[in-house]
N, C-alpha and C positions, 0 to 999 in steps of 0.2 A: 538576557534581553538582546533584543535585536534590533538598534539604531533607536535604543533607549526606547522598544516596545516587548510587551510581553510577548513570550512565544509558550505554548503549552503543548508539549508529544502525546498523540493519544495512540495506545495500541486497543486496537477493537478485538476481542476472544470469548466468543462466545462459548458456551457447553456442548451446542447439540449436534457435532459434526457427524457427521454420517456415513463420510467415506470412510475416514478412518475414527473411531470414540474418542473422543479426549486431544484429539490430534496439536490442540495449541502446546498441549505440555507433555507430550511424545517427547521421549529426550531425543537429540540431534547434536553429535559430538561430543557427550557426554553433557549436556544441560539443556531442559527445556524449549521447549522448538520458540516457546514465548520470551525466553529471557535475550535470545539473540537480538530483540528489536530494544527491549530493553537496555542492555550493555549500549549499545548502541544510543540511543537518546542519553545516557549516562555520562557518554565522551565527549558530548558537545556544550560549553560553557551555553551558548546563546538562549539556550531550552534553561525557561526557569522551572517546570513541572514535568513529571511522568504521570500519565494516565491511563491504566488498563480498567477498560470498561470490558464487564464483564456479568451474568446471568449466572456462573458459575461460582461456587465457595471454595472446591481444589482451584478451580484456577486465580480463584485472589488469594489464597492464599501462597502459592507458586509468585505471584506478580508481588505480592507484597515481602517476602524473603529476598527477593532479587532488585529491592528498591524502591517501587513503583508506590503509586496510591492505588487507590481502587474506590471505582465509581459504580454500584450496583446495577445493571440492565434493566430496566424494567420487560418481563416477559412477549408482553407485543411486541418489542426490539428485538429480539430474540431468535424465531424462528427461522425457517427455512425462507420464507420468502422476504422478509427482511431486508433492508437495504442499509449500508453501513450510514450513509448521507443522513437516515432517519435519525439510528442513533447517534450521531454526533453533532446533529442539530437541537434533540433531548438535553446533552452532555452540554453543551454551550449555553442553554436558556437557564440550568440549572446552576451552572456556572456566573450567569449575569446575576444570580437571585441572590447568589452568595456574596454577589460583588468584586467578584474576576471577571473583567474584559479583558482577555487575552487580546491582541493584534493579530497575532498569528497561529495557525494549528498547524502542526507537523503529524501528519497520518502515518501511522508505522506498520504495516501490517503483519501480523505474527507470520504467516504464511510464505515471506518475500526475507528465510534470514540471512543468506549468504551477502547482502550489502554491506559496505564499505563505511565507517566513517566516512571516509573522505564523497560517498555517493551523496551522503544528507547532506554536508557542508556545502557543497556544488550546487543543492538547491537554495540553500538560504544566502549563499553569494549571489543568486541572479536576483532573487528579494531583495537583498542589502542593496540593491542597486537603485529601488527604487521605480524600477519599469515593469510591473510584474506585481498581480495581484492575486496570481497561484502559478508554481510549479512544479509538475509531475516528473519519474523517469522511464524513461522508454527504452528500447530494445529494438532491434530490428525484429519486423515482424518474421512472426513463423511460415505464413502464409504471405506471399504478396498477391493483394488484391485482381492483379491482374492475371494470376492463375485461376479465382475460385470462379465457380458455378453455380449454378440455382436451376431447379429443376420446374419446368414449367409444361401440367399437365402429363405429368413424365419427360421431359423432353428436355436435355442439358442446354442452357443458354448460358455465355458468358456473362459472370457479373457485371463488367464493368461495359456498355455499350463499346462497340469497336476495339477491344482490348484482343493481343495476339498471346494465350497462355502459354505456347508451347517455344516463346521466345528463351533464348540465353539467361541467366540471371544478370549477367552482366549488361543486356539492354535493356530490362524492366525497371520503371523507376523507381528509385531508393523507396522502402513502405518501411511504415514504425510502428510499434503497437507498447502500450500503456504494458509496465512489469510491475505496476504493484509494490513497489520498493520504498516508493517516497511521494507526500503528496506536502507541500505545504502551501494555503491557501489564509486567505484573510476572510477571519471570522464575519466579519460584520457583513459578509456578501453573500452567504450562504442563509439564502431565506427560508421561510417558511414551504414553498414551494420550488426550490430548489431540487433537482435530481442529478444535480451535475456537481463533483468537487472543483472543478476546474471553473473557476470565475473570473471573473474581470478579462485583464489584459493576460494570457497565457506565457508561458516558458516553460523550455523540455530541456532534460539534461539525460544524456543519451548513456544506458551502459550495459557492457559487456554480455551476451548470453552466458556466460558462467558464471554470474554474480545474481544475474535476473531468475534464479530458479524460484517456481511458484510451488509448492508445495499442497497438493489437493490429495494424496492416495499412500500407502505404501511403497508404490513404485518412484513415488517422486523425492518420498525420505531415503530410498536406496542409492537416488542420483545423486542427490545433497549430501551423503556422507560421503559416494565416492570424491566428490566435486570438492568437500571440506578436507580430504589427505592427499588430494591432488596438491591443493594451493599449499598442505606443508610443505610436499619435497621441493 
């Protein structure tokens, strides 16, 4: 618990990845690319549940050996075009039916495993605090907005009105972009018509591009194991 409210970890893992098959339970360092969010949700007293929701039977079985419970996907949740907000809005209604009001939902995404204990505890310390009714971690973006373009009619215009892209790094302003590592947000704010995790009063907790890797491809489970015998030596 968290300031004597529930808190529940959900890992969202579906079946039907397409860059890479199976990619939640691709091993990564020698264990499941899923179990890294799990261990993870496992180290922190405040999380009274783990939750992998999941469409898949390898993959609850994978999440249930490694701790977890498992909450079935219903198939509309499922898909490609899918949005994780849908199913965890499913996950929470089914959850009230049962009679858990959680307080809080800590979003773990299989895909983001290189995080930190100490990156989740960072978010639930600006919660514990009380001013803050979700927050996310972010990474310095990959692009700063005042470099990109958009093409109009053929024709490159800068994104951002009056923006100079070919300025220093060092004079463009600091840009952030969401890593996917950590969400936690209060349940009872995420409506029916919700398309946003990030509710209420916001808070960002900022971390390292080596810790922020997302994993979508083969090329990105090559970066993450270099990136996972880096951080041994």
């Amino acid at each position: 618990m968290l300031n004597d409210q529930r808190v529940i970890a959900v890992v969202p893992a579906r079946g039907g990845s397409k860059s890479v098959p199976r990619k939640n339970i691709r091993p990564l360092g020698g264990k499941p690319l899923l179990a890294w969010s799990i261990d993870i949700a496992k180290q922190i007293g405040e999380i009274d549940r783990i939750i992998v929701s999941t469409d898949d039977e390898t993959i609850a079985t994978v999440g249930r050996s490694h701790g977890a419970e498992i909450y079935e996907r219903p198939p509309h949740l499922a898909t490609d075009e899918a949005l994780v907000i849908d199913a965890l809005k499913d996950l929470i209604a089914r959850l009230k039916q049962e009679g858990e009001r959680p307080e809080w939902i800590v979003l773990l995404e299989a895909t983001c495993p290189l995080r930190s204990t100490e990156d989740a505890r960072e978010c639930l310390k600006l919660i514990a605090t009380g001013a803050y009714d979700s927050v996310a971690t972010f990474k310095e973006a990959e692009l700063n907005p005042h470099r990109a373009w958009k093409l109009v009619d053929g024709s490159p215009e800068v994104f951002i009105p009056g923006a100079i892209p070919w300025l220093p790094r060092q004079k463009l302003p600091p840009a952030y972009q969401l890593n996917g590592a950590v969400y936690v947000f209060r349940a009872s704010l995420v409506a029916e018509e919700s398309k946003s995790l990030l509710v209420g009063k916001l808070g960002a907790v900022l971390m390292p591009k080596e810790r922020s890797k997302d994993i979508d491809d083969l090329v990105d489970f090559m970066i993450a194991e270099a990136l996972l015998e880096k951080s041994k030596s």
